[in-house]
MMTF fields as JSON, N, C-alpha, C and O atoms, coordinates in Angstrom:
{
  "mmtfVersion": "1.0.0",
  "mmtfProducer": "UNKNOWN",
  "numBonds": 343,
  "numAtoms": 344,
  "numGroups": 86,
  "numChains": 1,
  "numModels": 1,
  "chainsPerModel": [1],
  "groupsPerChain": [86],
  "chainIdList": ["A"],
  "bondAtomList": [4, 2, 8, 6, 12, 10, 16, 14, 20, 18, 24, 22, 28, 26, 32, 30, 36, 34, 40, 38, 44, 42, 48, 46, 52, 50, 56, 54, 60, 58, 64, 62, 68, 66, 72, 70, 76, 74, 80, 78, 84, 82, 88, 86, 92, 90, 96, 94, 100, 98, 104, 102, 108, 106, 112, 110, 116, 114, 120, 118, 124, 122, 128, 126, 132, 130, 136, 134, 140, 138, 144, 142, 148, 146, 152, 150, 156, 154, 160, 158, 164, 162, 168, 166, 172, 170, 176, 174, 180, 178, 184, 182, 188, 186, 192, 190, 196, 194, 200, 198, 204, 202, 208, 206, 212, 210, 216, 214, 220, 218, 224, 222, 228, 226, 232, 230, 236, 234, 240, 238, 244, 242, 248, 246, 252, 250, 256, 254, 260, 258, 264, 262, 268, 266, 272, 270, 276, 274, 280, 278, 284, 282, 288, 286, 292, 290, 296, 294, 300, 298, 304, 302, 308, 306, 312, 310, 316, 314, 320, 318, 324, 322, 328, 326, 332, 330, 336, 334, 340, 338],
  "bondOrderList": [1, 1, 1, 1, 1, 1, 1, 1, 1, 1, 1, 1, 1, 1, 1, 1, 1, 1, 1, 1, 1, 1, 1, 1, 1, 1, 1, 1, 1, 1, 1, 1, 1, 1, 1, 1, 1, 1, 1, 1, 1, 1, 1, 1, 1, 1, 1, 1, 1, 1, 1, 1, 1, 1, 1, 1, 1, 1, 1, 1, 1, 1, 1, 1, 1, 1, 1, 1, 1, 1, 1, 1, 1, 1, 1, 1, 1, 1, 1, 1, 1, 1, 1, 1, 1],
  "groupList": [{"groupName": "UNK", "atomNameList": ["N", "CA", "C", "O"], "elementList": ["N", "C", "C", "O"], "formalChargeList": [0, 0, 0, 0], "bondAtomList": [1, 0, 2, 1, 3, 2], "bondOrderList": [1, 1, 2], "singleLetterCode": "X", "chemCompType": "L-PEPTIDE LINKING"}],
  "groupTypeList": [0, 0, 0, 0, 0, 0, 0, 0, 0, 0, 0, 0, 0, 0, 0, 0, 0, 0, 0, 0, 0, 0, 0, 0, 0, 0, 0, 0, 0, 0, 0, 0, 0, 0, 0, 0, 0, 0, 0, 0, 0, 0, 0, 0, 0, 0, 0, 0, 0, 0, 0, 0, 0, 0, 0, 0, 0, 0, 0, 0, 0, 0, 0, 0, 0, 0, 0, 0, 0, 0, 0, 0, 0, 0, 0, 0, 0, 0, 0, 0, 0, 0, 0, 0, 0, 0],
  "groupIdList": [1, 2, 3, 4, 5, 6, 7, 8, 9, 10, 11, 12, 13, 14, 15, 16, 17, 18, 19, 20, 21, 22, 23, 24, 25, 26, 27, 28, 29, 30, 31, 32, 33, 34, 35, 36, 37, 38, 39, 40, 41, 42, 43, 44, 45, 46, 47, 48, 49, 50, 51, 52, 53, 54, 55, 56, 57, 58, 59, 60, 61, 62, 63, 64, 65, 66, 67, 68, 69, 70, 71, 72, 73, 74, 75, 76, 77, 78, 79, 80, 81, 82, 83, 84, 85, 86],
  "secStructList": [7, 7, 7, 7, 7, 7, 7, 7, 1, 1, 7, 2, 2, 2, 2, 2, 2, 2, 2, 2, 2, 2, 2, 2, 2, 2, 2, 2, 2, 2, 2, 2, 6, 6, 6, 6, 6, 6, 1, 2, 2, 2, 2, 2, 2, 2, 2, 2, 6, 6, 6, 6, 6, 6, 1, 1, 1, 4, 4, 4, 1, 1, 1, 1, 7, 7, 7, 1, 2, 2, 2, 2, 2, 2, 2, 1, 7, 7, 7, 7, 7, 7, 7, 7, 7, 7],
  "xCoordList": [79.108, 78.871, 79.744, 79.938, 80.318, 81.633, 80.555, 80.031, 80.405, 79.752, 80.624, 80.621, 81.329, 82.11, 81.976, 82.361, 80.915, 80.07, 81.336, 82.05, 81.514, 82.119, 81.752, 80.623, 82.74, 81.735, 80.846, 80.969, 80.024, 79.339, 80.006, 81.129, 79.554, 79.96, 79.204, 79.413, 78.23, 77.46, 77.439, 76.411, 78.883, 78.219, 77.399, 77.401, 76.9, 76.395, 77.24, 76.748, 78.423, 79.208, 79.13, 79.05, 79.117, 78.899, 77.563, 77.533, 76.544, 75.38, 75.305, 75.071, 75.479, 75.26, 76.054, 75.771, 77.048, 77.519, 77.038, 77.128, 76.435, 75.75, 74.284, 73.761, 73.8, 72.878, 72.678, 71.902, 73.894, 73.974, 74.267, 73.937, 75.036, 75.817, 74.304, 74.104, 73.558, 72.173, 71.578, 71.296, 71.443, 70.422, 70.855, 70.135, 72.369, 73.025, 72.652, 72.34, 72.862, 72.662, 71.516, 71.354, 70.552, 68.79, 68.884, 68.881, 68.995, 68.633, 69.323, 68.866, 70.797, 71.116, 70.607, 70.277, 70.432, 69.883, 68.042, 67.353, 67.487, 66.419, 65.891, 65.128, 66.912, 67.669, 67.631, 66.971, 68.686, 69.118, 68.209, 68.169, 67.483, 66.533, 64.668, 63.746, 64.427, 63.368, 62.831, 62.058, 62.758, 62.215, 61.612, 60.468, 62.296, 61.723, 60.713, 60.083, 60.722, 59.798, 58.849, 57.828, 58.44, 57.839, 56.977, 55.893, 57.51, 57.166, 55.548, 54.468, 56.275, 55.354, 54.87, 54.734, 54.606, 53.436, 51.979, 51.226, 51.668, 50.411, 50.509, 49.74, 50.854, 50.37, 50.234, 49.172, 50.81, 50.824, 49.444, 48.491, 49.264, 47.531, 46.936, 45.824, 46.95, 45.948, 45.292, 44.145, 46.929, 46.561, 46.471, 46.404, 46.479, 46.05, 44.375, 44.029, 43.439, 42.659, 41.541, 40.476, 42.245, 41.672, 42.288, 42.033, 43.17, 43.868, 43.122, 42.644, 43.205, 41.802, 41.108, 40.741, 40.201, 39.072, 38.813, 37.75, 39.646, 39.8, 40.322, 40.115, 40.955, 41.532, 40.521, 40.686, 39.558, 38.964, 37.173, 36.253, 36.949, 35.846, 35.822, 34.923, 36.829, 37.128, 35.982, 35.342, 36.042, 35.288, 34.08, 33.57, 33.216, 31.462, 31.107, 29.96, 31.885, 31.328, 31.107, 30.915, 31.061, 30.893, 32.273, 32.367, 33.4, 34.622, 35.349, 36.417, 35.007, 36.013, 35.639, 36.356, 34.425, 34.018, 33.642, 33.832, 33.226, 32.289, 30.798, 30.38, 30.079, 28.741, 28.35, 28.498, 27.622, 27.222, 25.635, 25.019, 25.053, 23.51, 23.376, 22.643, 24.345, 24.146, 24.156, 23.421, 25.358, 25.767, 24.594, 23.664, 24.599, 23.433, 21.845, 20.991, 21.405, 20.712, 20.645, 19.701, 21.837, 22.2, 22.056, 21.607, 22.629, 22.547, 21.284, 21.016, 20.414, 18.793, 17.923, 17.945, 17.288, 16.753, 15.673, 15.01, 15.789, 14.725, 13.35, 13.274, 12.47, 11.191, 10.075, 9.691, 9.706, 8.869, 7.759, 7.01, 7.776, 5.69, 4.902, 5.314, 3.705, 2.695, 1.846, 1.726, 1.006, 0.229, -0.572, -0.752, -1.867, -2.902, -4.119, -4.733, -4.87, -6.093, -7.283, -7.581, -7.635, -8.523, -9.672, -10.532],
  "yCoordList": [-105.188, -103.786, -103.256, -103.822, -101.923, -101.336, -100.256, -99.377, -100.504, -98.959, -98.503, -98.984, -97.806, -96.525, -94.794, -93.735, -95.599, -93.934, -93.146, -93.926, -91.794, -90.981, -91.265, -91.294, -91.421, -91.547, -90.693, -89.841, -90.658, -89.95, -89.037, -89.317, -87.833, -86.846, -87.036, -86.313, -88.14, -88.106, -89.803, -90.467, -90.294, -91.205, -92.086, -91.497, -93.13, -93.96, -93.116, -92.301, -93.611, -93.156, -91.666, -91.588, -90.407, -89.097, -88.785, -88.16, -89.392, -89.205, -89.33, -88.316, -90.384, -91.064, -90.511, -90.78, -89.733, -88.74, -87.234, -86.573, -86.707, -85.593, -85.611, -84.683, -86.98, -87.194, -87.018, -86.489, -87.817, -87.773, -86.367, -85.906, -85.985, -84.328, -83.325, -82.374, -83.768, -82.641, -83.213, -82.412, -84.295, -84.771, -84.285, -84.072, -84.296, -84.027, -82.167, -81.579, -81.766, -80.058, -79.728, -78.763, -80.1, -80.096, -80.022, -78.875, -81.053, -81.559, -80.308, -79.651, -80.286, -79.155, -77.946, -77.339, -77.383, -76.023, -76.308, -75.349, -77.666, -77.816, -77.278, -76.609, -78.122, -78.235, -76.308, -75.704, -75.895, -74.749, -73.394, -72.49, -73.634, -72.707, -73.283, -72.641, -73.792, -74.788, -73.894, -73.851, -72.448, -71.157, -70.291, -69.846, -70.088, -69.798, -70.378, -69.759, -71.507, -72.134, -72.461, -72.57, -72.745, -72.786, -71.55, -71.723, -70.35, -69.282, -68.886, -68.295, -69.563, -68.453, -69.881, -69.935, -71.046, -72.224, -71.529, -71.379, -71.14, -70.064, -69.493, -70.268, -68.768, -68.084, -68.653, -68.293, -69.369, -70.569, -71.02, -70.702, -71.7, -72.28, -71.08, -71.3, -69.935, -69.322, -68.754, -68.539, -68.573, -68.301, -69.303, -68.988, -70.862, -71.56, -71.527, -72.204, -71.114, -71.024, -70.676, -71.253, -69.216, -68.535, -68.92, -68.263, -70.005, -70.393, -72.047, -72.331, -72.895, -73.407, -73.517, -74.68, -72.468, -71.791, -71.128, -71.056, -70.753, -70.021, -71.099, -70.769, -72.315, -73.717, -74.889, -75.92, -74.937, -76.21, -75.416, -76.229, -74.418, -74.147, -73.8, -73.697, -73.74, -73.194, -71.926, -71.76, -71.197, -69.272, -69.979, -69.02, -70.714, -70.817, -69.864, -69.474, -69.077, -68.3, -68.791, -70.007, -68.221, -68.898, -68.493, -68.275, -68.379, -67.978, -69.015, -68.723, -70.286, -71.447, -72.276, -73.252, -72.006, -72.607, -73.968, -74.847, -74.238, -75.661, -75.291, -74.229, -76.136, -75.962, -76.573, -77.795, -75.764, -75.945, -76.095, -76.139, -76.172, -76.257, -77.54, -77.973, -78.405, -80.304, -80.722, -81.397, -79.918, -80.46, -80.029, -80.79, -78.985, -78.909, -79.478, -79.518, -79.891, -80.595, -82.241, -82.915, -82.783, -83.737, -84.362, -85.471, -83.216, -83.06, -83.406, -84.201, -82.778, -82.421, -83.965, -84.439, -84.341, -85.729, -85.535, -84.538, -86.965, -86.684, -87.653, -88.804, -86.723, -87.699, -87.527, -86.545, -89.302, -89.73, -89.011, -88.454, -89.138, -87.947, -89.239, -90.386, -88.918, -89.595, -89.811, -88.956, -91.255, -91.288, -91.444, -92.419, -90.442, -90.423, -91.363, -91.42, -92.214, -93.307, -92.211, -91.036, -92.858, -92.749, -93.796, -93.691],
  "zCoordList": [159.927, 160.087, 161.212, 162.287, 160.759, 162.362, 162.816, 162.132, 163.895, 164.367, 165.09, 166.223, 164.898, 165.65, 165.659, 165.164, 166.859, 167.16, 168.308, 168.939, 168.488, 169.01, 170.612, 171.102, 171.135, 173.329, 173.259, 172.378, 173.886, 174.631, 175.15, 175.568, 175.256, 176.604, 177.928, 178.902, 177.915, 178.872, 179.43, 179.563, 179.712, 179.849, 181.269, 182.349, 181.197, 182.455, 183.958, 184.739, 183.934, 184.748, 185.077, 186.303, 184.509, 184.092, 185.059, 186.119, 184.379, 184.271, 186.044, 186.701, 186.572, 187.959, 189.176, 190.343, 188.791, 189.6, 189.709, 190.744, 188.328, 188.042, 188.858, 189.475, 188.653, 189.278, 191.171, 191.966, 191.18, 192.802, 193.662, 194.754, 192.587, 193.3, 193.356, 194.111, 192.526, 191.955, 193.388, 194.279, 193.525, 194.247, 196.241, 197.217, 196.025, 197.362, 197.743, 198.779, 196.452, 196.692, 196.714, 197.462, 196.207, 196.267, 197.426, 197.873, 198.318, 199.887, 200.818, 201.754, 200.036, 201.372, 201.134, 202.153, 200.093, 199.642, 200.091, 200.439, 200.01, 200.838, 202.633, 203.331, 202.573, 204.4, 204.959, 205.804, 203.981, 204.554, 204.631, 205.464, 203.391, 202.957, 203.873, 203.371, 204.44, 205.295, 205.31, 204.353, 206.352, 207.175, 205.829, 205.921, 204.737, 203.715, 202.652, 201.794, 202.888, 201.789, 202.783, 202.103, 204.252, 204.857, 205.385, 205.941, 205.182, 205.746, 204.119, 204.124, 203.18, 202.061, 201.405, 200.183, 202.225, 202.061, 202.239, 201.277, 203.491, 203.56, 202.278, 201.71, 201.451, 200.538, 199.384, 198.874, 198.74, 197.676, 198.097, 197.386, 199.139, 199.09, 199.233, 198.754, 199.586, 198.939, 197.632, 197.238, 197.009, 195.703, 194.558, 193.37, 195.167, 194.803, 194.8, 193.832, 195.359, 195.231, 194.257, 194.039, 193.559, 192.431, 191.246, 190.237, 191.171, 190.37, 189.935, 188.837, 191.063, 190.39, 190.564, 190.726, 190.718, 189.945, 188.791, 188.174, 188.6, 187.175, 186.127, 184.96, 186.31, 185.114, 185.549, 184.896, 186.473, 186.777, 186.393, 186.301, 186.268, 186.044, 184.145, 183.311, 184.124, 182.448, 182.001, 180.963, 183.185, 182.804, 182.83, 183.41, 182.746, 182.757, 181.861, 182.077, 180.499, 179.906, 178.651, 178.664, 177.441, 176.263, 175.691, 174.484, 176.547, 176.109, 175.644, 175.104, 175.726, 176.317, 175.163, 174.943, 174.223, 172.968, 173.36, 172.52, 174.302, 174.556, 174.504, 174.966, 173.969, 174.177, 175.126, 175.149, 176.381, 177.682, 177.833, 178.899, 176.42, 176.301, 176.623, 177.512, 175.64, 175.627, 177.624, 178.344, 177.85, 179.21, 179.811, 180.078, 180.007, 181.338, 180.739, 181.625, 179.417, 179.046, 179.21, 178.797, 179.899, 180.002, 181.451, 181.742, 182.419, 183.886, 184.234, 185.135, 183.481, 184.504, 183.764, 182.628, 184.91, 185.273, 183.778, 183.49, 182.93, 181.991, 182.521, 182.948, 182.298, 183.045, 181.717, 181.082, 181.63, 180.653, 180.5, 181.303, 179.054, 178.776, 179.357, 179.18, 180.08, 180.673, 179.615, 178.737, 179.579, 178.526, 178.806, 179.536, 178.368, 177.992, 178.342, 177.277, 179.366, 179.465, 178.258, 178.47, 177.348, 176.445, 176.35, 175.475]
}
């Protein structure tokens, strides 16, 4: 069998310099930009807040199409019927 597939445009070599150059400009555009991504951290955690709350509570309404009867029927402690001395 000949397999003579076309190169790659991407190859190993390609790839590992693309990689490195991405990884070199991340850091300095990291580096340079610091005062800005640090300045609006405070606000990200805050509006992280109502955010999950609103995906970790999934609305507590009957919007979300789970049945919440089983669950909270499930939650609460089941305590045995007492029987009867006759």
């Amino acid at each position: 069998m000949n397999d003579n597939h076309p190169p790659s445009a991407w190859s190993t070599y390609s790839r590992t310099v693309f990689i490195a150059f991405a990884a070199v400009a991340l850091a300095l555009i990291a580096y340079e930009h610091r005062v800005h991504v640090l300045g609006i951290l405070p606000w990200l955690l805050i509006l992280a807040c109502p955010l999950m709350h609103m995906f970790m509570h999934h609305g507590h309404g009957g919007h979300s199409g789970h049945d919440h009867s089983r669950h909270d029927a499930r939650m609460t402690p089941h305590k045995p019927k007492e029987k009867e001395d006759v």
